[in-house]
Each structure stands twice: as C-alpha cells, then as structure tokens.
N, C-alpha and C positions, 0 to 999 in steps of 0.2 A: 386730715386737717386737725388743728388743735381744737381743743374745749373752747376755746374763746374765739372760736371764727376763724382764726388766723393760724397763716402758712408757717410751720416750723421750718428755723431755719437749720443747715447743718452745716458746724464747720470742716474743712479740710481735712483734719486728724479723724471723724466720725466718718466722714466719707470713705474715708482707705479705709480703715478698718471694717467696713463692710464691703466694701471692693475686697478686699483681702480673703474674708471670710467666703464671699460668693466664688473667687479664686479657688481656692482649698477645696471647693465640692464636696465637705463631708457634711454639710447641713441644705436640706432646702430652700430655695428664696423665703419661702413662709416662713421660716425657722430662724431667718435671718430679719425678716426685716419685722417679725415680733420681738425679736429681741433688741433690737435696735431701735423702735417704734414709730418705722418710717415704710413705705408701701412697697411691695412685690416689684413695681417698675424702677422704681427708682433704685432698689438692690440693682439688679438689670443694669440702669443707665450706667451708673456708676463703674461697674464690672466691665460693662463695653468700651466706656470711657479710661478706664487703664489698660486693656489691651492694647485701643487704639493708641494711646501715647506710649506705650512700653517700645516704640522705635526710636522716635524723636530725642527719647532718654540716651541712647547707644548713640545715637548720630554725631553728637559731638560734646566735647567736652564742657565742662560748665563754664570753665572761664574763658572759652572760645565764643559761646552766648553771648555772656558777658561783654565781652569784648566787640562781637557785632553791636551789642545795644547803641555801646558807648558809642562807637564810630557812626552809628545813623544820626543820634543823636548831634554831633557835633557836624555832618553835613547838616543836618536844620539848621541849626544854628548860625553857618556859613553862609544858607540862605537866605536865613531871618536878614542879616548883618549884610549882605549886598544888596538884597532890598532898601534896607535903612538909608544905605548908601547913596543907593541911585534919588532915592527921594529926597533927601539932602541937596545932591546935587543939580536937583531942579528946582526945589525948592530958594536957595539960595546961589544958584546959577554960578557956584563953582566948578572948577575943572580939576581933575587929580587922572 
C-alpha cells in the first residue's frame, strides 16, 4: 500500500514491463517487484495474465476483432431501433 493509505495504481505500460521482466526469468519476483515497487503477487498475477492471453493474441487478426466489435454493435443497434419501432407503433397505432 502507499504512504498515504491508498492503493497504487498501475498503468498498462508498467504492468507488461514487469510481466515482461517475470517472463525473462533472470531476476526474482523479489527483485522484481522491488524494483518496480509493487508486491511479489502481483508480479505473479500479471505474468499469469500474459501467458494466459498470449493465445487470444494469435487467434485472430486485429481488424478481424475490430470488425466483430463493430458488427455486435450494430445488431444493438437494429435492436435498439425495432424496439423503438414497435413502441411507436403502438403507441401511435400506426401500421408499416
């Protein structure tokens, strides 16, 4: 914990670079997460946490991601928009 009570936070860029480091195996977790100024587990989590995604990375392209996001997104959206529809049309007791 920090001097002032409170949780340090760590961003993304700090994160890998001790995932990185814990990677490499030539320094101890101790060694690491003093140099870094964050605890023994959290080296750990971090390092378990890129292994575990080092698949999902391979699995498919980035703009293949990408591209699913978009396309989920836009069935919401379709969603949103036939809902709107139907309550429109009850609301106002049109027919289409």
């Amino acid at each position: 914990m920090a001097e002032n009570g409170k949780r340090r936070r760590f961003n993304a860029a700090v994160k890998a670079r001790v995932a990185i480091e814990a990677l490499r195996e030539q320094k101890t977790a101790a060694q690491i997460a003093s140099e870094f100024e964050c605890h023994t587990s959290q080296v750990a989590r971090w390092k378990k946490e890129v292994i575990e995604g080092l698949p999902r990375l391979f699995a498919t392209r980035v703009g293949e991601r990408s591209e699913d996001r978009m396309i989920a997104s836009l069935y919401e959206q379709i969603g949103r928009l036939k809902m709107e529809l139907e309550w429109f049309k009850k609301k106002f007791g049109a027919s289409a």
